[in-house]
Backbone bond lengths (Angstrom), bond angles and torsions (degrees), N, CA, C in turn:
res aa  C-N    CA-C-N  psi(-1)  N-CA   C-N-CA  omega(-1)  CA-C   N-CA-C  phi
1 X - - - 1.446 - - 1.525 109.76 -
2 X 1.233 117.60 129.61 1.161 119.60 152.03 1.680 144.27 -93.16
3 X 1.569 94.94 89.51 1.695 103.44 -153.60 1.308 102.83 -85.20
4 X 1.590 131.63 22.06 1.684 132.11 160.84 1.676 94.25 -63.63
5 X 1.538 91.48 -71.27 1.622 110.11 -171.06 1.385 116.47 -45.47
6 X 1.576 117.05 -29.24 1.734 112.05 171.32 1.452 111.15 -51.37
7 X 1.820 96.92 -64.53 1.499 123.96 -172.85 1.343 107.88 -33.84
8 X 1.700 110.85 -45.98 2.201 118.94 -151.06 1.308 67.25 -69.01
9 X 1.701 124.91 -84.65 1.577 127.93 -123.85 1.660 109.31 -83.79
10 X 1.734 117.76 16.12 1.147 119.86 165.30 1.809 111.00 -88.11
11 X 1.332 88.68 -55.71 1.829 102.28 169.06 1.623 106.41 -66.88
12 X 1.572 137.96 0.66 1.117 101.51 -174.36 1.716 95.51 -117.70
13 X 1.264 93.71 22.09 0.992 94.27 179.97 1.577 108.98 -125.14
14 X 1.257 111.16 19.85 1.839 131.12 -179.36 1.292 112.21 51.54
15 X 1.602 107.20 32.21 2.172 104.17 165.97 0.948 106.32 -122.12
16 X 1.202 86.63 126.04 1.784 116.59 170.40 1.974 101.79 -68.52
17 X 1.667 98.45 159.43 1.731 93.40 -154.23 1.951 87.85 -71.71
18 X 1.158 119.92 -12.84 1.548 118.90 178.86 1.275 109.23 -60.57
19 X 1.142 127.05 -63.54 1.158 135.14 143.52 2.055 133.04 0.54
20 X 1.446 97.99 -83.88 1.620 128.16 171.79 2.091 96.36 -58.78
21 X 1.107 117.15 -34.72 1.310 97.45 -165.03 1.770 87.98 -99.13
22 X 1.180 150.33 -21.15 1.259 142.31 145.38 1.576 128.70 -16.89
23 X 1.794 101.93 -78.66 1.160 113.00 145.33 1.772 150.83 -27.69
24 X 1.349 98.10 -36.79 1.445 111.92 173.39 1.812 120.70 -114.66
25 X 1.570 106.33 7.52 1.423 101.05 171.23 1.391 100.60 102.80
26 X 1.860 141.24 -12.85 1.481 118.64 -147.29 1.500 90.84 -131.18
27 X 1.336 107.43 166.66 1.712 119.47 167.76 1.274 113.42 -64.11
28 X 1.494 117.62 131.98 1.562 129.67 157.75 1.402 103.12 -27.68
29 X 1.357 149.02 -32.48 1.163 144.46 -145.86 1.820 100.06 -114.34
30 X 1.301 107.73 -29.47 1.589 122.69 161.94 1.964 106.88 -44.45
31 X 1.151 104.63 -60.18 1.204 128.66 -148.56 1.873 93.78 -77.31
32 X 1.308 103.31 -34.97 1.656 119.40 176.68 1.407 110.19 -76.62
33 X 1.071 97.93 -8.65 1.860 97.49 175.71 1.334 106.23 -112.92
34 X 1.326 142.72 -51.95 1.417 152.75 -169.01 1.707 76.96 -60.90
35 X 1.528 148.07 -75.01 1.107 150.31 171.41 1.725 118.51 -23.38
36 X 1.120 110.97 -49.52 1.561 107.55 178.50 1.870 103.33 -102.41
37 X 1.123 118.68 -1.84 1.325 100.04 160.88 1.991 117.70 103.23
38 X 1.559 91.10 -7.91 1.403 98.50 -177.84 1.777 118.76 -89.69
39 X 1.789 106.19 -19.62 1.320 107.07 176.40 1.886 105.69 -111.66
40 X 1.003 111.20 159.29 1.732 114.02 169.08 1.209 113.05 -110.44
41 X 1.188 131.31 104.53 1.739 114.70 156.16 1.550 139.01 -35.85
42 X 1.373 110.67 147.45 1.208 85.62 -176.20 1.072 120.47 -88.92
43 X 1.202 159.30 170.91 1.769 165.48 156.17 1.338 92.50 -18.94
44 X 1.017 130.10 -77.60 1.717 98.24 178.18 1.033 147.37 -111.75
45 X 1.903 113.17 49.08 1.001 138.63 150.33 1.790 93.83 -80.53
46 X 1.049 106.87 -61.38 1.846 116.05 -169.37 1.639 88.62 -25.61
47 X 1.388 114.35 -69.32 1.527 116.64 -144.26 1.397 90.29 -64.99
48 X 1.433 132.53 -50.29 1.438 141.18 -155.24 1.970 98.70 -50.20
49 X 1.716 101.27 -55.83 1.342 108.22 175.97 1.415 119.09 -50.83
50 X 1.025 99.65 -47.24 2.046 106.36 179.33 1.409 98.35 -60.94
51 X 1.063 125.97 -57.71 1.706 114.01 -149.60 1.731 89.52 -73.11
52 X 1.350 137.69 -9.01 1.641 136.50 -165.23 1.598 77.09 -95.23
53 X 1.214 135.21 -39.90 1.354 100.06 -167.15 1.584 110.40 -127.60
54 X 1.609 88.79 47.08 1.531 105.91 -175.09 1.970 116.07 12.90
55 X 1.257 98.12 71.76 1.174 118.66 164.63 1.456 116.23 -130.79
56 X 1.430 125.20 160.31 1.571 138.84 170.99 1.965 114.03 -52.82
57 X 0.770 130.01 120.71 1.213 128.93 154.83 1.818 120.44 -35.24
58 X 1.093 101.86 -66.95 1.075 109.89 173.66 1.761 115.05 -40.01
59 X 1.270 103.59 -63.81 1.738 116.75 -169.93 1.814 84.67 -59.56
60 X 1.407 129.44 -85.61 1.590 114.80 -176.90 1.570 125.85 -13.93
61 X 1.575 118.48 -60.26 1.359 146.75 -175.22 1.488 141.07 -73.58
62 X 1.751 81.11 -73.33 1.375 100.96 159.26 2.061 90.63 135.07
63 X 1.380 118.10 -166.84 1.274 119.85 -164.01 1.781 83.03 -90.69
64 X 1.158 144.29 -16.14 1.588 149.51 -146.87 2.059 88.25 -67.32
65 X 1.315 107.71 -52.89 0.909 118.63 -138.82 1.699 98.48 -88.15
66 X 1.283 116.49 -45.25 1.334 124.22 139.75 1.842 119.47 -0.17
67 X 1.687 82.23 -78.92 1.575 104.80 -168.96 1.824 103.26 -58.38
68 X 1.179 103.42 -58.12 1.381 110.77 178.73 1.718 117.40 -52.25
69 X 1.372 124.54 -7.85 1.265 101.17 -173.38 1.646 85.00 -116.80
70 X 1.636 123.50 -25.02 1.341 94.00 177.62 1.366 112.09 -74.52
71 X 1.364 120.09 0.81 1.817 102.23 167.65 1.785 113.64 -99.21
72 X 0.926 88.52 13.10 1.439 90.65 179.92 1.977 99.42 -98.19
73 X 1.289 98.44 -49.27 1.802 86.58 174.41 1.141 103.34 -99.16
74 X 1.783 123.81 61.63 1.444 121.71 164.14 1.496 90.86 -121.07
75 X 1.566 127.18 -21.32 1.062 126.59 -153.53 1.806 125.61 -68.15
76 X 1.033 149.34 83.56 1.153 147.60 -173.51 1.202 123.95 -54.43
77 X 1.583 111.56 131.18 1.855 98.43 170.09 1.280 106.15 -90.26
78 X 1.071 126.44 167.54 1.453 150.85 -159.70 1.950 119.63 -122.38
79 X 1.119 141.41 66.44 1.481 106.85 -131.28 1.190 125.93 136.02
80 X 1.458 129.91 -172.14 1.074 129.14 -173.50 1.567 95.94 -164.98
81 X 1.593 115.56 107.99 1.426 122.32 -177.62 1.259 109.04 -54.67
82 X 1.729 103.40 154.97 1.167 124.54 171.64 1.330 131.05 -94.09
83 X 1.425 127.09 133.82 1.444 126.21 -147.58 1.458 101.20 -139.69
């Protein structure tokens, strides 16, 4: 993760993480961790955050996260779930 690039394009965009975690569904304290590096978002928290501060996924993340969600909606069920 690259949590410079969270930090610049949260402040350059004048939101405070109270703010940014409002917007995207998560705790101020969410946003304080994805920020210092101790929590990860998940794939679509990542994207949810990018598109709030209309930035790239990639540039926030890195390409990891990218990769991981197009295989995640590549995945097919097979079947008929169980209920």
């Amino acid at each position: 993760m690259k949590r410079d690039e969270l930090i610049w394009a949260r402040k350059e965009k004048k939101m405070s993480q109270g703010m940014l975690a409002k917007n995207v569904g998560v705790t101020p304290s969410s946003i304080s961790g994805y920020e210092r590096g101790i929590r990860n978002p998940s794939i679509q928290m990542a994207f949810k955050i990018a598109d709030a501060l209309n930035e790239s996924v990639e540039k926030l993340w890195g390409e990891g996260y990218k990769a991981k969600k197009e295989l995640s909606e590549s995945r097919v069920w097979i079947g008929s779930p169980i209920f």
